[in-house]
PyMOL Python script that loads the backbone (N, CA, C, O; Angstrom):
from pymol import cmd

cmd.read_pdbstr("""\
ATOM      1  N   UNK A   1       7.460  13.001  -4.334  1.00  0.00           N
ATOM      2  CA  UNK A   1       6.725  13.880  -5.221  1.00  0.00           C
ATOM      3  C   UNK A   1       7.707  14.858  -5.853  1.00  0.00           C
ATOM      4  O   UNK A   1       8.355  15.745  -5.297  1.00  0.00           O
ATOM      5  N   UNK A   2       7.684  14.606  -6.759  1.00  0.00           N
ATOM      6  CA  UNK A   2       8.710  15.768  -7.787  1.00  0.00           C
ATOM      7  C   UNK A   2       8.052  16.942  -7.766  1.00  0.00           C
ATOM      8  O   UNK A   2       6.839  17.144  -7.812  1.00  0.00           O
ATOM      9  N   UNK A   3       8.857  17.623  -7.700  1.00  0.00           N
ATOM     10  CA  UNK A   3      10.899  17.979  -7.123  1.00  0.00           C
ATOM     11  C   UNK A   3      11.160  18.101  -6.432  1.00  0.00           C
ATOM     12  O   UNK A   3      12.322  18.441  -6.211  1.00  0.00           O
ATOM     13  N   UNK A   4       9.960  17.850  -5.225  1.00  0.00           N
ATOM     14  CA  UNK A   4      10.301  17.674  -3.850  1.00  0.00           C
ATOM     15  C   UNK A   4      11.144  16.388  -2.955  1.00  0.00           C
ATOM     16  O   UNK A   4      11.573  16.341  -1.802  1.00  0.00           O
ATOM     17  N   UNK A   5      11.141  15.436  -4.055  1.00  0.00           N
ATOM     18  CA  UNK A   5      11.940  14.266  -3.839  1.00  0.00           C
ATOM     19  C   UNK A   5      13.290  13.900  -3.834  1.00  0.00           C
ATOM     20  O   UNK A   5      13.793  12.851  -3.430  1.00  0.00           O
ATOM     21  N   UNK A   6      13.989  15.206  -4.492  1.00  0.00           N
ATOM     22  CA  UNK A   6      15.290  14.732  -4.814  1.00  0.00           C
ATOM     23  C   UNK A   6      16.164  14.229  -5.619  1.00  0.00           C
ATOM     24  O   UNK A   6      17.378  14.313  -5.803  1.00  0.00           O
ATOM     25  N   UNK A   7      14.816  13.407  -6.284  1.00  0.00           N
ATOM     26  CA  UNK A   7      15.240  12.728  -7.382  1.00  0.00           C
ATOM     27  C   UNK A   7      16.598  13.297  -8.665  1.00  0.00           C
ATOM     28  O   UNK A   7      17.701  12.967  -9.099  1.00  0.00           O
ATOM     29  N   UNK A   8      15.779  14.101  -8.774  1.00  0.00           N
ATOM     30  CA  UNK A   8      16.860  14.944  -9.733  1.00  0.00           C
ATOM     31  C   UNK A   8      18.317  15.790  -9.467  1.00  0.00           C
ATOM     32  O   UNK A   8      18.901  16.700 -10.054  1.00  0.00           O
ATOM     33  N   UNK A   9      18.565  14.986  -8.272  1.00  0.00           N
ATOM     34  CA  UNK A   9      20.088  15.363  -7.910  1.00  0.00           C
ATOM     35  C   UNK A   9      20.728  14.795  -8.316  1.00  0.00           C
ATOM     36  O   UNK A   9      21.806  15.329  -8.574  1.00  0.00           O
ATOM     37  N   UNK A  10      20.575  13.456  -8.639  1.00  0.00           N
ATOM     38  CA  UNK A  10      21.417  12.314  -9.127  1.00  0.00           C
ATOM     39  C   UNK A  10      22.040  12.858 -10.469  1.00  0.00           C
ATOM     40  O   UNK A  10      23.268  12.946 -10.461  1.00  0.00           O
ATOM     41  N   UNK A  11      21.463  13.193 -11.484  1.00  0.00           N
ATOM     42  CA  UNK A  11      21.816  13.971 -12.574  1.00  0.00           C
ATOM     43  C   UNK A  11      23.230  14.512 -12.839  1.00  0.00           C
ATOM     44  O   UNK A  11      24.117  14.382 -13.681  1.00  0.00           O
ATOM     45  N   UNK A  12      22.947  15.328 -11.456  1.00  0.00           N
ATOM     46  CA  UNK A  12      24.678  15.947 -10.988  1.00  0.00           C
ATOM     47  C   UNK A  12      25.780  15.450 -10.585  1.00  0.00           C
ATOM     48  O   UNK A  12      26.820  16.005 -10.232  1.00  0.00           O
ATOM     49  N   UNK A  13      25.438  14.149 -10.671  1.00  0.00           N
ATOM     50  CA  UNK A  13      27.088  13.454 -10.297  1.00  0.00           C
ATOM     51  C   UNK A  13      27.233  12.231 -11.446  1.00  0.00           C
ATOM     52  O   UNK A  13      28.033  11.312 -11.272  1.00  0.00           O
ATOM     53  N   UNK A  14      26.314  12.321 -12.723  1.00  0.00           N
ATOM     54  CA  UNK A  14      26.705  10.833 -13.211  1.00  0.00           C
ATOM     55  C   UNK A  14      26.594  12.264 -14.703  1.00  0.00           C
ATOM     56  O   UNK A  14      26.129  13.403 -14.659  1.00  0.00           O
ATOM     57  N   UNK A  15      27.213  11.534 -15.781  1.00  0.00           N
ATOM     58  CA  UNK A  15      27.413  11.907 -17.428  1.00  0.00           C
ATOM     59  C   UNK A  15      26.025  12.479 -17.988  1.00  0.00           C
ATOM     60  O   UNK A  15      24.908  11.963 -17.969  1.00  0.00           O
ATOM     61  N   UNK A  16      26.411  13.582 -18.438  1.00  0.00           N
ATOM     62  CA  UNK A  16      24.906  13.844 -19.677  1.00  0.00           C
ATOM     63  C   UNK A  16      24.094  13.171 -19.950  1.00  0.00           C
ATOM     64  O   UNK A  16      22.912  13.460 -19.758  1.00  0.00           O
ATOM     65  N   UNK A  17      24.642  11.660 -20.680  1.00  0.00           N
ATOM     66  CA  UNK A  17      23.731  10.664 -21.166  1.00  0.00           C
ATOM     67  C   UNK A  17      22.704  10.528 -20.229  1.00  0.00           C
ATOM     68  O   UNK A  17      21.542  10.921 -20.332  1.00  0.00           O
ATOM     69  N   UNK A  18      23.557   9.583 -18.758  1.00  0.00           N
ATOM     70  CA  UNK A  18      23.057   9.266 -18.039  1.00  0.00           C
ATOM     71  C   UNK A  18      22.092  10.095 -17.330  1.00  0.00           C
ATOM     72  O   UNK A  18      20.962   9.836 -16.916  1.00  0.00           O
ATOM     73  N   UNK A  19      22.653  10.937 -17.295  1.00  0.00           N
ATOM     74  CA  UNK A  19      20.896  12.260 -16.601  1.00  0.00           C
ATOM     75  C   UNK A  19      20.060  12.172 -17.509  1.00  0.00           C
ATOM     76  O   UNK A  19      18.879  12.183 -17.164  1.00  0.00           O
ATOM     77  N   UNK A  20      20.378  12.062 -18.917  1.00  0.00           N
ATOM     78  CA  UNK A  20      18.988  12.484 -19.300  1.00  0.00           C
ATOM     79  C   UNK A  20      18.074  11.046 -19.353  1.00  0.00           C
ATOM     80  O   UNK A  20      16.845  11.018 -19.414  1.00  0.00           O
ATOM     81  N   UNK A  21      18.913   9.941 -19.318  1.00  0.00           N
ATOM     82  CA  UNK A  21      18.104   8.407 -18.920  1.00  0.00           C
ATOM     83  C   UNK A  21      17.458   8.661 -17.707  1.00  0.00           C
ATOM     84  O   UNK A  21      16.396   8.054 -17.566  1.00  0.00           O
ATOM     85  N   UNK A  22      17.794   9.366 -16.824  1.00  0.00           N
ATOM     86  CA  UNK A  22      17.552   9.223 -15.383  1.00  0.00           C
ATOM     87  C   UNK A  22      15.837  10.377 -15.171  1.00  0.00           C
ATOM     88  O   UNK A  22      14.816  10.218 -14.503  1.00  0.00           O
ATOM     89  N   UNK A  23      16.230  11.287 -15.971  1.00  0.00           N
ATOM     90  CA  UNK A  23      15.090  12.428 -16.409  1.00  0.00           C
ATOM     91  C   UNK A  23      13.622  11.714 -16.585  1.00  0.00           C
ATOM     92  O   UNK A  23      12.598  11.648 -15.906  1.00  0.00           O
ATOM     93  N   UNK A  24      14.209  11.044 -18.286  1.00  0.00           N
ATOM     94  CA  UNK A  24      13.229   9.852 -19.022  1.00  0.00           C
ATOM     95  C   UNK A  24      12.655   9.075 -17.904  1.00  0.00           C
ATOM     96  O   UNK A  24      11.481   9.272 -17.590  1.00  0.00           O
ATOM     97  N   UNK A  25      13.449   8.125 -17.212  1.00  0.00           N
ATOM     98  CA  UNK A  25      13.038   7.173 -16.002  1.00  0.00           C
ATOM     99  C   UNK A  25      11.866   7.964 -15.315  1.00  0.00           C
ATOM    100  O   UNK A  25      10.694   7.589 -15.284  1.00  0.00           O
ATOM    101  N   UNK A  26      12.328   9.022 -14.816  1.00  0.00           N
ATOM    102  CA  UNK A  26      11.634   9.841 -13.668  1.00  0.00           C
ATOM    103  C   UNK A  26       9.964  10.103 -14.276  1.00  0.00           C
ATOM    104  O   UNK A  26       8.898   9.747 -13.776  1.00  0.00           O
ATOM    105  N   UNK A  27      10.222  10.809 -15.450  1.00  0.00           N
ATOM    106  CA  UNK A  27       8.677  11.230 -16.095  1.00  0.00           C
ATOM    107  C   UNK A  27       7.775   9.862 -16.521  1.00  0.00           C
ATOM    108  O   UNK A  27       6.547   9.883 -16.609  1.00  0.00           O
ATOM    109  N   UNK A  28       8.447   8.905 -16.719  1.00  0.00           N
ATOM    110  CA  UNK A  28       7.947   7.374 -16.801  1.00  0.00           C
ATOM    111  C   UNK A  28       7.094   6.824 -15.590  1.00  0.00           C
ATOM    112  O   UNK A  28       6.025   6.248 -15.792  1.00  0.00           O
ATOM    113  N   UNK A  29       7.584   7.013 -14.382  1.00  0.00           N
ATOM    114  CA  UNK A  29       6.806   6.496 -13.121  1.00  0.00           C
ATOM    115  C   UNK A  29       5.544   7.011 -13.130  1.00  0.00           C
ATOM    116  O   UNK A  29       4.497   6.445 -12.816  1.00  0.00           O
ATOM    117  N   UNK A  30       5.760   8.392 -13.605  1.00  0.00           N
ATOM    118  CA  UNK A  30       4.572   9.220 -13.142  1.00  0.00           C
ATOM    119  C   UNK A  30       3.696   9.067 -11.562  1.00  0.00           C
ATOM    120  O   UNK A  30       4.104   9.661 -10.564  1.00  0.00           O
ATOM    121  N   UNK A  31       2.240   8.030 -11.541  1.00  0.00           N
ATOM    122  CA  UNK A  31       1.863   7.958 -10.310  1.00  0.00           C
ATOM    123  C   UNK A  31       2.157   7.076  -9.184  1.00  0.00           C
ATOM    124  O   UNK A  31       1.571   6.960  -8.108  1.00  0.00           O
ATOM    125  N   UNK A  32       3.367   6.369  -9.733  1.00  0.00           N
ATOM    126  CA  UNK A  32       3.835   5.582  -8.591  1.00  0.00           C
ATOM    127  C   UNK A  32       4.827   6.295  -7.618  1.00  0.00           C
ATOM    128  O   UNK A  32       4.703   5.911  -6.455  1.00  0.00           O
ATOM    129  N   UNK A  33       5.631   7.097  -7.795  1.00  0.00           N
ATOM    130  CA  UNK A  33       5.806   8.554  -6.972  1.00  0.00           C
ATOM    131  C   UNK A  33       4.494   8.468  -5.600  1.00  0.00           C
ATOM    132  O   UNK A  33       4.808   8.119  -4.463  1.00  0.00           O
ATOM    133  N   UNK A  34       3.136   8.827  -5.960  1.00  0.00           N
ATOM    134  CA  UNK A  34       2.275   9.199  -4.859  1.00  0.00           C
ATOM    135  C   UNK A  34       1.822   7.687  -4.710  1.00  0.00           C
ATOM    136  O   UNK A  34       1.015   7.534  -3.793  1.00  0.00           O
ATOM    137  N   UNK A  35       2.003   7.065  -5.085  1.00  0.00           N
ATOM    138  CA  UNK A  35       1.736   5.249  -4.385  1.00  0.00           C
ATOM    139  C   UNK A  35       2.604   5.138  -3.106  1.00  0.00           C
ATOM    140  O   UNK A  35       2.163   4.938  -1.974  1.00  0.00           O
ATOM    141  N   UNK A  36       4.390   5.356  -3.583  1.00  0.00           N
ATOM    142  CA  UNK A  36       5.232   5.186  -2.694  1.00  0.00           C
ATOM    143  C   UNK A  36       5.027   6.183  -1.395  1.00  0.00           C
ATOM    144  O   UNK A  36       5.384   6.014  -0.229  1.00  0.00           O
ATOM    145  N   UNK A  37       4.524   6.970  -1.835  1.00  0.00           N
ATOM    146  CA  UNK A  37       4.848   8.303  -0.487  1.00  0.00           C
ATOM    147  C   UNK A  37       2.876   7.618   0.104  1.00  0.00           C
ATOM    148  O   UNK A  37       2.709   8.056   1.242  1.00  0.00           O
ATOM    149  N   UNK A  38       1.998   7.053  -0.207  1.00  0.00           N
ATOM    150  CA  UNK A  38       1.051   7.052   0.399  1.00  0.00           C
ATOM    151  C   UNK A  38       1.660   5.627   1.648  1.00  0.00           C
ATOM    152  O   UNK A  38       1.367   5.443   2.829  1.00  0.00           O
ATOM    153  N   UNK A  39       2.575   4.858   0.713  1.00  0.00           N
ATOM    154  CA  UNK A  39       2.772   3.778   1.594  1.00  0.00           C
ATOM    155  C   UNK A  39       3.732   3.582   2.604  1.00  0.00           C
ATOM    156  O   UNK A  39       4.014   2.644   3.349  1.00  0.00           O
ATOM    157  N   UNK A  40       4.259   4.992   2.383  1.00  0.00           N
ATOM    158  CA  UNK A  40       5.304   5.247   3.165  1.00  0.00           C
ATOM    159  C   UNK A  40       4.664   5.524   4.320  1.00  0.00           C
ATOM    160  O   UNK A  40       4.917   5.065   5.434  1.00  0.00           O
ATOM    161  N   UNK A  41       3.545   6.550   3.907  1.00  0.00           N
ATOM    162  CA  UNK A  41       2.740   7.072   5.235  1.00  0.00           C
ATOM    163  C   UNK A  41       2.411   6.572   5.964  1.00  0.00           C
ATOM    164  O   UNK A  41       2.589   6.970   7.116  1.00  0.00           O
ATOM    165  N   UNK A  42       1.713   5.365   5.671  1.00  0.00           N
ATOM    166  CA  UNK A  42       0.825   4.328   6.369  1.00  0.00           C
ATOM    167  C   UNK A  42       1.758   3.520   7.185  1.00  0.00           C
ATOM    168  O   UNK A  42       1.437   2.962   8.235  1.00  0.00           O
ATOM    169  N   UNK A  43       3.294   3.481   6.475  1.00  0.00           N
ATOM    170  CA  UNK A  43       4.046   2.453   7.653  1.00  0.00           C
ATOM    171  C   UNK A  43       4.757   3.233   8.272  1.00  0.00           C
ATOM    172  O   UNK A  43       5.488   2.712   9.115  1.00  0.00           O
ATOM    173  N   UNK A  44       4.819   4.612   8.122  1.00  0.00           N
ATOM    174  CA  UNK A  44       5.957   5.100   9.307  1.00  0.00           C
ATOM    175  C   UNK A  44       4.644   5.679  10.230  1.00  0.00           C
ATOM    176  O   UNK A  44       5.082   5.902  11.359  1.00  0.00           O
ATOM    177  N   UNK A  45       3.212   5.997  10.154  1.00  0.00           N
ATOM    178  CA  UNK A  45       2.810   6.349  11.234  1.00  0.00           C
ATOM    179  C   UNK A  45       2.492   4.785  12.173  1.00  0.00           C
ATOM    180  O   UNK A  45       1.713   5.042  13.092  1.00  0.00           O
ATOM    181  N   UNK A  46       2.833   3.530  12.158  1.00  0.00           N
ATOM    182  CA  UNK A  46       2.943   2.412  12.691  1.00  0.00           C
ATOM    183  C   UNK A  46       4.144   2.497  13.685  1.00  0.00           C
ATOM    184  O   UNK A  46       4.129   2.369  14.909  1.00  0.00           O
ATOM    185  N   UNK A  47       5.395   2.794  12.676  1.00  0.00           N
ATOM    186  CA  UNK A  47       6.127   2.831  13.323  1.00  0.00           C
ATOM    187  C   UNK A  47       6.747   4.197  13.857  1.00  0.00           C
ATOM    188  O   UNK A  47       7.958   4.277  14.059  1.00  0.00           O
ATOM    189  N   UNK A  48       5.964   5.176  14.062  1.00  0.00           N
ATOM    190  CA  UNK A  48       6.284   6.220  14.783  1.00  0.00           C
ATOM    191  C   UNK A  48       6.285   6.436  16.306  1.00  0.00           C
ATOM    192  O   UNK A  48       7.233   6.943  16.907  1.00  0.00           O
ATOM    193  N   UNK A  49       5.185   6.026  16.861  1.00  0.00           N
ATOM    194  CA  UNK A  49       4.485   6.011  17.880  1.00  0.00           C
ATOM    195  C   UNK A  49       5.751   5.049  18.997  1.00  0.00           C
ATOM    196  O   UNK A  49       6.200   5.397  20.089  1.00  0.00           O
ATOM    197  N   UNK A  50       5.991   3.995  18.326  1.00  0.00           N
ATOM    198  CA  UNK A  50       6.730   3.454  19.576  1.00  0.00           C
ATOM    199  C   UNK A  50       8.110   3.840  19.841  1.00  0.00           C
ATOM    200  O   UNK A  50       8.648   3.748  20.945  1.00  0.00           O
ATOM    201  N   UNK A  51       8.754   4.353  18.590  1.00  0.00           N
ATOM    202  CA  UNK A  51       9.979   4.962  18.723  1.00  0.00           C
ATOM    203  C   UNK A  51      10.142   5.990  19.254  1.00  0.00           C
ATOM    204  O   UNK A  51      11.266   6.274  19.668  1.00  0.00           O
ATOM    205  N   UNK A  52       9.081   6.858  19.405  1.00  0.00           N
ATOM    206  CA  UNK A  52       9.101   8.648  19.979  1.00  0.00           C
ATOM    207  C   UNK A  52       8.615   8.257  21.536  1.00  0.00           C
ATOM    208  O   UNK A  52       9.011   8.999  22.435  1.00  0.00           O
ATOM    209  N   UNK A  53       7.760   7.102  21.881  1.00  0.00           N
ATOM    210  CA  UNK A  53       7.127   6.903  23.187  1.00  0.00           C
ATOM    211  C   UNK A  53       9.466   6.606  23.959  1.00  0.00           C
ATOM    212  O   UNK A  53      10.045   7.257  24.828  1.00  0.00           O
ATOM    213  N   UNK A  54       9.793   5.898  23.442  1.00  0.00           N
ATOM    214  CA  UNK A  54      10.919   4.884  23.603  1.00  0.00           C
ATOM    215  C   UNK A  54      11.989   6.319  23.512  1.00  0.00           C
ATOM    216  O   UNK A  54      12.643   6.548  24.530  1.00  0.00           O
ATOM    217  N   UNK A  55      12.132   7.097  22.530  1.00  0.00           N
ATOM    218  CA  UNK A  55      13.312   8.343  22.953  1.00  0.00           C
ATOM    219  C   UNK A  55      12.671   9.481  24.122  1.00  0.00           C
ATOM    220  O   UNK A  55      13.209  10.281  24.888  1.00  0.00           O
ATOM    221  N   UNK A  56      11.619   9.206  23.908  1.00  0.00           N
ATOM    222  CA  UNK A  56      10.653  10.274  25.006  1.00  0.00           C
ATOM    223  C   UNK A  56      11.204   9.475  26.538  1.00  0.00           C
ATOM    224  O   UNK A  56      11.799  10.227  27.311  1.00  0.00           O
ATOM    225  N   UNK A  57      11.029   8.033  26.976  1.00  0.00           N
ATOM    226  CA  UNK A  57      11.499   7.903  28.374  1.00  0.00           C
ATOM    227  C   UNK A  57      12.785   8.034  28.386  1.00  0.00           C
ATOM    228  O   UNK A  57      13.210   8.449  29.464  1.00  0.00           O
ATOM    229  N   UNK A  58      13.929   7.742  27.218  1.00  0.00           N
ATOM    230  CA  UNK A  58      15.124   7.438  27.376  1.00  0.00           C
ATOM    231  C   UNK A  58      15.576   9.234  27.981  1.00  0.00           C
ATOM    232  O   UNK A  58      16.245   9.404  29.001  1.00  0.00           O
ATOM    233  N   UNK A  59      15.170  10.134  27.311  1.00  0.00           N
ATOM    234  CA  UNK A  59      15.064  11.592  27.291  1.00  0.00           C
ATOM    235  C   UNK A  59      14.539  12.152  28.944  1.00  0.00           C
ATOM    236  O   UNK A  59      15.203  12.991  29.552  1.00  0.00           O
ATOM    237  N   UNK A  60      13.524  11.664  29.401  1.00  0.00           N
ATOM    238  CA  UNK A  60      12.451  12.271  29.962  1.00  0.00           C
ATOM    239  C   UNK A  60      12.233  11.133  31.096  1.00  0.00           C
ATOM    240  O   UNK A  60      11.044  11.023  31.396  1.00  0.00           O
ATOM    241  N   UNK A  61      13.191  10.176  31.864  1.00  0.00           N
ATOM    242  CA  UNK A  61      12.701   8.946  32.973  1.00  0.00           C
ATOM    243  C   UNK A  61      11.699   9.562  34.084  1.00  0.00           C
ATOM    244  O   UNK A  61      11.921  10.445  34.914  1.00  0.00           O
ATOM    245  N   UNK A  62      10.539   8.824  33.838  1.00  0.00           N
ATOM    246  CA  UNK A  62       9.706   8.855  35.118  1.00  0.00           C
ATOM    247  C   UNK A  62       8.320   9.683  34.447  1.00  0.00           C
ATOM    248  O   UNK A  62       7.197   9.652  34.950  1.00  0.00           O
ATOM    249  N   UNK A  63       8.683  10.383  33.252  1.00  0.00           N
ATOM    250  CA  UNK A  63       7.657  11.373  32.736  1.00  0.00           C
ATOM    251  C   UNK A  63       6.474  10.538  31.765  1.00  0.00           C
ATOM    252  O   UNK A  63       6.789   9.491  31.201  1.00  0.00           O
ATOM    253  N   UNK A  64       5.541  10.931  31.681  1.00  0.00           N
ATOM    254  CA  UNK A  64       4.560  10.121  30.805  1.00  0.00           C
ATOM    255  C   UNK A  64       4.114  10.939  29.767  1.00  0.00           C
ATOM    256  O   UNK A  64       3.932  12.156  29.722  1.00  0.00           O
ATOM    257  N   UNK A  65       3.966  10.034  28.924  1.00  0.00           N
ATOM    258  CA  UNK A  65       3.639  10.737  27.545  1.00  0.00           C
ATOM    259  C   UNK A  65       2.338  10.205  26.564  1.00  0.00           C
ATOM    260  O   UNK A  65       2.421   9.221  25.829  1.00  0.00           O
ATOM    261  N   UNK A  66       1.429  10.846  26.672  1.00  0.00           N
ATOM    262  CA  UNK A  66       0.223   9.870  25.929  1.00  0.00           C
ATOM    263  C   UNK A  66      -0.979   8.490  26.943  1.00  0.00           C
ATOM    264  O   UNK A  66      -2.174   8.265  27.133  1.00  0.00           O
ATOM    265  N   UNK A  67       0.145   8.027  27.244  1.00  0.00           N
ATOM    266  CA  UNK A  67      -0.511   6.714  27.649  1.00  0.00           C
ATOM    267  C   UNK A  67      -1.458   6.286  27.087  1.00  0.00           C
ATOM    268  O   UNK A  67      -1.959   5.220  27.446  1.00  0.00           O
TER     269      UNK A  67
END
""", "prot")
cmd.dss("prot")
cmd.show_as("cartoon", "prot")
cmd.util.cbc("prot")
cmd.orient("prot")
């Protein structure tokens, strides 16, 4: 979600031209921005759960968490 994304850092390391292509690009997506971040959501809370259960014993042996 712009400008919370970052996006517009890139700007700062490539030529004038090229930022302002990169600008253009950006205002072009418009709502696929909140497509990506909805689908992001949906697969990292999948894959959240087993990775935090998995640093939680590596962290914490013998302790339970959730079950």
């Amino acid at each position: 979600m712009p400008p919370l994304d970052g996006f517009g850092v890139l700007g700062l390391f490539v030529s004038e031209g090229i930022a302002r292509r990169i600008q253009t690009f950006s205002r072009s997506l418009g709502g696929f921005s909140m497509i990506g971040l909805l689908l992001v959501w949906q697969v990292f809370g999948g894959i959240f759960h087993p990775v935090f259960s998995i640093a939680l014993r590596a962290l914490y042996p013998g302790q339970g968490y959730g079950s």
